[in-house]
C-alpha positions in Angstrom: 21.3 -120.0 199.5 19.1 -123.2 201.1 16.1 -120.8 200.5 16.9 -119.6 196.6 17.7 -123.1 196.1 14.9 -125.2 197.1 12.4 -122.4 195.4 14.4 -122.7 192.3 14.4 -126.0 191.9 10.6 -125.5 192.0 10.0 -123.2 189.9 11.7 -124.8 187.2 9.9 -128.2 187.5 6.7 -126.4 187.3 8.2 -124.3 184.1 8.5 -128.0 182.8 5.7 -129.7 184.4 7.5 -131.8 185.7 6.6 -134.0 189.5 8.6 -134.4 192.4 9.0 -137.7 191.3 9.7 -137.5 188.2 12.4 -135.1 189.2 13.6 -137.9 191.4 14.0 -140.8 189.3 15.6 -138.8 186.9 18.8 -137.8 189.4 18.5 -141.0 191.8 16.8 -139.7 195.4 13.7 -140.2 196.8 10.7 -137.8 195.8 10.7 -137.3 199.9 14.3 -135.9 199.2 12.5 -133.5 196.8 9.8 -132.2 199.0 12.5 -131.5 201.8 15.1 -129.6 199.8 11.6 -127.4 197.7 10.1 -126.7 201.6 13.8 -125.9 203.0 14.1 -128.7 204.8 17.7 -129.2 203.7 18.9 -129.4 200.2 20.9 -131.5 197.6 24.5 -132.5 198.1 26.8 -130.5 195.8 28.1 -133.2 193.8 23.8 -133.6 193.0 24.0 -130.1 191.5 25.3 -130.5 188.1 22.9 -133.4 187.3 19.9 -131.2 189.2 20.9 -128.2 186.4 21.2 -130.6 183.3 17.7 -132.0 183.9 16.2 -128.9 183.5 18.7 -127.3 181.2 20.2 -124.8 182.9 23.9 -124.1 184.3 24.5 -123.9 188.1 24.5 -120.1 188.4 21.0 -120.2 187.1 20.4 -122.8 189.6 21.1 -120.6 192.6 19.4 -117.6 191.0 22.9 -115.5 190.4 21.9 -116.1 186.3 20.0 -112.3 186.5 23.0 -110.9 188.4 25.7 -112.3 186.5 24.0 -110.9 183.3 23.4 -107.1 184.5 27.3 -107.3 185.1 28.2 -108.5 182.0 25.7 -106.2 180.3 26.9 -102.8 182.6 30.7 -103.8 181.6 29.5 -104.2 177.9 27.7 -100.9 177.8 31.1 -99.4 179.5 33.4 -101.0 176.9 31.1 -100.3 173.9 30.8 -96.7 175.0 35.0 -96.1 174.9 35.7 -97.6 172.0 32.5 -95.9 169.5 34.0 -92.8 170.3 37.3 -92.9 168.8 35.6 -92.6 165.6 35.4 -94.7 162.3 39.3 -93.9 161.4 42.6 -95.4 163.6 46.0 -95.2 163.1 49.1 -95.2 165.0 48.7 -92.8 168.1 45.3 -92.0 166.9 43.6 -93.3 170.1 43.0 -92.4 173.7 44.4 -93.5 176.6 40.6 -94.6 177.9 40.9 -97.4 175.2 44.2 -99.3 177.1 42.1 -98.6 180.2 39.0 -100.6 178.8 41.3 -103.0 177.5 42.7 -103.7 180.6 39.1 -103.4 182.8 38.2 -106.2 180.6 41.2 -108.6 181.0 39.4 -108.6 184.5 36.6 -109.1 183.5 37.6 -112.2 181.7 39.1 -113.7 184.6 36.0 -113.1 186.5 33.5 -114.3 183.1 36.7 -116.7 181.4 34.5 -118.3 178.7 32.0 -115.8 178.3 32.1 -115.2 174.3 30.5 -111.1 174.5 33.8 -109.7 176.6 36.3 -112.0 175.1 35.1 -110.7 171.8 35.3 -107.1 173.0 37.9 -107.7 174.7 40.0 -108.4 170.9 38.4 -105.9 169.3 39.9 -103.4 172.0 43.6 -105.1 171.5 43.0 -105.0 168.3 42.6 -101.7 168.2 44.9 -100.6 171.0 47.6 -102.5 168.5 46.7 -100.1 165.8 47.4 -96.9 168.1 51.0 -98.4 169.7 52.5 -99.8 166.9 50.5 -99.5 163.6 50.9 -102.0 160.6 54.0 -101.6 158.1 53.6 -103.0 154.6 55.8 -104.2 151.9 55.9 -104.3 147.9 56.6 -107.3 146.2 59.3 -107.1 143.6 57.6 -109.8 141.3 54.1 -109.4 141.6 53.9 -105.2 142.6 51.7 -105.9 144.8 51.4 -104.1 147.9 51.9 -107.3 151.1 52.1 -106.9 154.9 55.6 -106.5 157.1 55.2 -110.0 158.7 58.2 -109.4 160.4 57.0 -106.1 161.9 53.4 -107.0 162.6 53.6 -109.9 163.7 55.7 -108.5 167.0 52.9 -106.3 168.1 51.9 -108.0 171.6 48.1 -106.6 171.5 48.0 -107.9 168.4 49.1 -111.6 169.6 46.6 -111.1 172.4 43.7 -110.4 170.1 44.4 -113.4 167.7 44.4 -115.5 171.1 40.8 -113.4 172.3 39.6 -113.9 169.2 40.3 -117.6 169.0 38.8 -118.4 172.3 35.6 -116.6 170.7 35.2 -119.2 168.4 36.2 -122.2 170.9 33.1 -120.6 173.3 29.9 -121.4 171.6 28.9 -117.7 170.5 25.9 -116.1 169.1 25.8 -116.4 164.8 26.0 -112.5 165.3 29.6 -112.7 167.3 30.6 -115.5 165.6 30.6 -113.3 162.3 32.6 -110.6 163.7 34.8 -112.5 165.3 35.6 -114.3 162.0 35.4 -111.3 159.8 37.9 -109.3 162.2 40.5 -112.2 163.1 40.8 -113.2 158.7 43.0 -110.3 158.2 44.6 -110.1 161.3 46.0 -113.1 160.7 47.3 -112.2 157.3 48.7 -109.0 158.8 50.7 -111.6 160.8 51.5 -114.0 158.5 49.3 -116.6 159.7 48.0 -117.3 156.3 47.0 -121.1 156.3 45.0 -120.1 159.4 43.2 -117.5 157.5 42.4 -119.6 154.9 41.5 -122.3 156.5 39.2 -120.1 158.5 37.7 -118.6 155.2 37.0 -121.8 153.0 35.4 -122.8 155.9 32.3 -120.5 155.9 28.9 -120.6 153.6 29.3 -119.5 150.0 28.3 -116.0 149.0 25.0 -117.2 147.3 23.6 -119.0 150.9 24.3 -115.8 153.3 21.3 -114.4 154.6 21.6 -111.1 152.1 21.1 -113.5 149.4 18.6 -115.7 150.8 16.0 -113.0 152.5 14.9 -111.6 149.6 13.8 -115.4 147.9 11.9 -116.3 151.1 9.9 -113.4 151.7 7.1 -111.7 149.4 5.7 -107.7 149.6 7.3 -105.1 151.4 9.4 -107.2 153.2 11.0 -108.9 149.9 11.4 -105.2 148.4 13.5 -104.4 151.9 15.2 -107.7 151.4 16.3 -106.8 148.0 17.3 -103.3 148.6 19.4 -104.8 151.6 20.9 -107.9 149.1 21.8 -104.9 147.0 23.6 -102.6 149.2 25.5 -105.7 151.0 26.7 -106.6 148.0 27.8 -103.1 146.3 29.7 -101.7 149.6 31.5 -105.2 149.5 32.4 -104.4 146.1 33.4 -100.6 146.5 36.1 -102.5 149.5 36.8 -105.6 146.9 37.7 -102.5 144.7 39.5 -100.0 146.8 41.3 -103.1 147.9 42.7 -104.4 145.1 43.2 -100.7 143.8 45.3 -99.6 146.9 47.8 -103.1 147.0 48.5 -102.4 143.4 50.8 -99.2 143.2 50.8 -99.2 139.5 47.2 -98.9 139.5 46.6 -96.6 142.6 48.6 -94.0 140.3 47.5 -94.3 137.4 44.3 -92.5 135.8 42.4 -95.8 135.4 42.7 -96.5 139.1 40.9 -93.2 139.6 38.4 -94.1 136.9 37.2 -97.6 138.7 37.0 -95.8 141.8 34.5 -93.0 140.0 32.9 -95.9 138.4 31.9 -97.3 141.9 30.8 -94.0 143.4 29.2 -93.1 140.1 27.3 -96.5 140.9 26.2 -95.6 144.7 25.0 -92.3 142.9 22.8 -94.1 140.7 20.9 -96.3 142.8 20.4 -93.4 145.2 19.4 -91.0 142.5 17.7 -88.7 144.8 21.1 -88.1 146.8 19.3 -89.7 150.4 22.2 -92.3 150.5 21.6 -92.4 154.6 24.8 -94.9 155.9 26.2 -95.2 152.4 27.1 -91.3 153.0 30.2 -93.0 154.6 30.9 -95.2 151.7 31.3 -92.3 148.7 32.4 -89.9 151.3 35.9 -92.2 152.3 35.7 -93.3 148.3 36.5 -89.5 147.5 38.6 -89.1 150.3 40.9 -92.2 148.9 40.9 -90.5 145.4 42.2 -87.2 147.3 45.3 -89.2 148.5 46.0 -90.4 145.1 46.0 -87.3 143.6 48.4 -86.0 146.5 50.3 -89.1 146.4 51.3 -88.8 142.4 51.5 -85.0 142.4 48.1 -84.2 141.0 46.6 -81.1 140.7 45.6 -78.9 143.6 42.4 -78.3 142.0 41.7 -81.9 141.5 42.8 -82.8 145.6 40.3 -80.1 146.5 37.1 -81.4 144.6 37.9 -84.3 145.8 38.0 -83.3 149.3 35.0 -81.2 148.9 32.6 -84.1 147.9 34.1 -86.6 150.5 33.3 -83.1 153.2 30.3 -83.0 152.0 29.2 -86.6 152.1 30.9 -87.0 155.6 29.2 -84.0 156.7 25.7 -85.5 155.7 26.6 -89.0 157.6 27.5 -86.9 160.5 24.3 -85.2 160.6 22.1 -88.1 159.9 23.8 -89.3 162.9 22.5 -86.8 165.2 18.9 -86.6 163.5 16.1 -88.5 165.3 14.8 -90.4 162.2 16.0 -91.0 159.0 14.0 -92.8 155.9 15.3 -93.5 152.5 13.2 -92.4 149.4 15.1 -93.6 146.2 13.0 -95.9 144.1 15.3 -99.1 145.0 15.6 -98.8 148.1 12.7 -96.5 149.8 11.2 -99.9 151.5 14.9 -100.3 153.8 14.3 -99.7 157.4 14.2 -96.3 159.0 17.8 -94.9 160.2 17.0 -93.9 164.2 19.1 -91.8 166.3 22.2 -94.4 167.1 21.6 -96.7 164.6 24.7 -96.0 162.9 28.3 -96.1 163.9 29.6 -92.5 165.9 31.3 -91.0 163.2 33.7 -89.2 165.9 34.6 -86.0 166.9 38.2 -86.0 165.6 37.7 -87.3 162.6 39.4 -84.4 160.5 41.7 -83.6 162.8 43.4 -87.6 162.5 42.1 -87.2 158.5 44.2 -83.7 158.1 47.1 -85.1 159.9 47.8 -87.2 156.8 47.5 -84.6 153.8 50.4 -82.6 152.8 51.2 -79.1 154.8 50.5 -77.1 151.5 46.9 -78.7 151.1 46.0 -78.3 154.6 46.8 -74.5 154.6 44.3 -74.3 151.0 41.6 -76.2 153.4 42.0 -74.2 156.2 41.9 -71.3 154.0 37.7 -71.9 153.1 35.8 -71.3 156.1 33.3 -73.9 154.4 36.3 -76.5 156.1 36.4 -74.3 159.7 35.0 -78.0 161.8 38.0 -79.7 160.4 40.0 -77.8 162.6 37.7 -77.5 165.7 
């Protein structure tokens, strides 16, 4: 420790070009004190060590070299985490989930007593609550007698433990100085969890505090850049901005019962996907795939839900397949570019780039339909993976 000390402490003045006595002024010794503790003649008492690591403007891991060590860790039991909960897939519910998922979530409450203020596994540590929540108990929802608006269960939700766990995680995110990137998610995830619960002056108070829609980075890219790079700006501007649309939609679509089952409520939902179809008029819709594919998969549970036609469930179903199908494979393929006019100048779609659509997907999918329109899906052998 002497040894990795004294060499640290010289390697960072000359990072700074900094001198022995310069270093000493600044902390109050002699620059003879210096030259001892650099040539391992001794070294610096500890209560020296916090003012030796805030003149060069690092912590006191970093200080004793255990900075590269400490991150490998952190990054190995990010990589581990990561990897169990991708492959549950893009769709959760209540017992939807495997058991590997409490395990992370409980290999990384030990890593937070090991790493307590490190933002990266607190955050993953609330998204695997958060989801662990969603497979024990689920969310339970209510409809309003004067507005008809579908609201949450407060009562119910907001006695799911994991779920009080995450809003703490997510919290202390926010208290620990994270990245922007973090910051985002940990904001975007902990909003509605906190309505879920009831918590609704937090959430607002939360929300109004964030940049306005017209100074996000979406919006901004494309007026500070010029050439190719504005045209990937804009087609990037565009897309943010029509997938938060399709979920303003399908939102306010799904909470509102008397619109969910009625025809018009079909018709916006077709208006949206009718839009996606436009701007990728040569069908290459790469990640957006997802996007119409769960948009025709929400117009097949309507249809089920108000008794529509079986003929009507199963086109639906068949274009959400087939657009699921083609996310899936664009998944797997090496390299992916988009051609459509608009947006031909987005970046290329490389193997991983995109979220694991998983496995299981149909099988937690078919698990809500109706037994009569699982036994006409099973029936097409087009449908045979959805039962794999």
């Amino acid at each position: 420790m002497q040894l990795n000390l004294g060499q640290k402490i010289r390697e960072l003045r000359r990072r700074d070009g900094r001198t022995q006595e310069a270093l000493a002024e600044a902390i109050g010794v002699t620059s003879q004190a210096v030259s001892r503790w650099e040539a391992n003649g001794g070294y610096p008492d500890m209560e020296m060590l916090p003012a030796i690591a805030n003149y060069f403007h690092v912590s006191i891991d970093e200080l004793f070299g255990y900075h590269v060590e400490r991150e490998e860790k952190i990054k190995a039991i990010l990589e581990n985490a990561t990897k169990i909960l991708t492959k549950q897939g893009l769709m959760m519910y209540q017992g939807s989930l495997s058991e590997d998922v409490e395990e992370c979530v409980n290999m990384l409450r030990t890593a937070c007593e090991e790493f307590p203020n490190e933002p990266r596994i607190l955050l993953k540590l609330a998204q695997a609550l958060h989801m662990w929540g969603w497979n024990k108990y689920g969310a339970k929802a209510q409809l309003s007698e004067s507005s008809g608006i579908l609201g949450h269960d407060i009562e119910y939700n907001s006695k799911n433990t994991y779920w009080q766990e995450a809003v703490r995680a997510y919290e202390r995110v926010l208290k620990c100085d994270p990245s922007s990137e973090d910051r985002e998610i940990a904001i975007c995830q902990i909003t509605p969890l906190y309505c879920r619960m009831g918590e609704y002056e937090k959430a607002k108070a939360l929300a109004k505090n964030q940049n306005s829609l017209a100074i996000c980075k979406e919006m901004l890219l494309p007026l500070a850049t010029a050439g190719e790079e504005k045209a990937r700006y804009q087609g990037e501007r565009m897309m943010a901005l029509l997938s938060n649309l399709r979920f303003a939609i399908s939102e306010a679509v799904a909470t509102k019962p008397s619109i969910s089952s009625s025809e018009y409520g079909r018709e916006i939902i077709l208006s949206v996907i009718n839009l996606y179809e436009t701007v990728f008029i040569d069908g290459k819709c790469g990640r957006w795939h997802w996007d119409i594919g769960l948009s025709y998969l929400i117009l097949t549970g309507y249809e089920m839900d108000n008794n529509g036609s079986m003929e009507n469930i199963l086109t639906y179903f068949d274009k959400g397949f087939e657009h699921c199908k083609e996310y899936k494979r664009i998944y797997n393929e090496s390299e992916y570019q988009y051609s459509a006019p608009l947006v031909s100048a987005l970046p290329k779609i490389v193997n991983g780039d995109i979220p694991s659509f998983g496995e299981d997907f149909w099988k937690k999918k078919l698990k809500t339909f109706p037994k009569n329109v699982v036994e006409e899906i099973r029936k097409n052998p087009k449908y045979a993976e959805c039962f794999e």
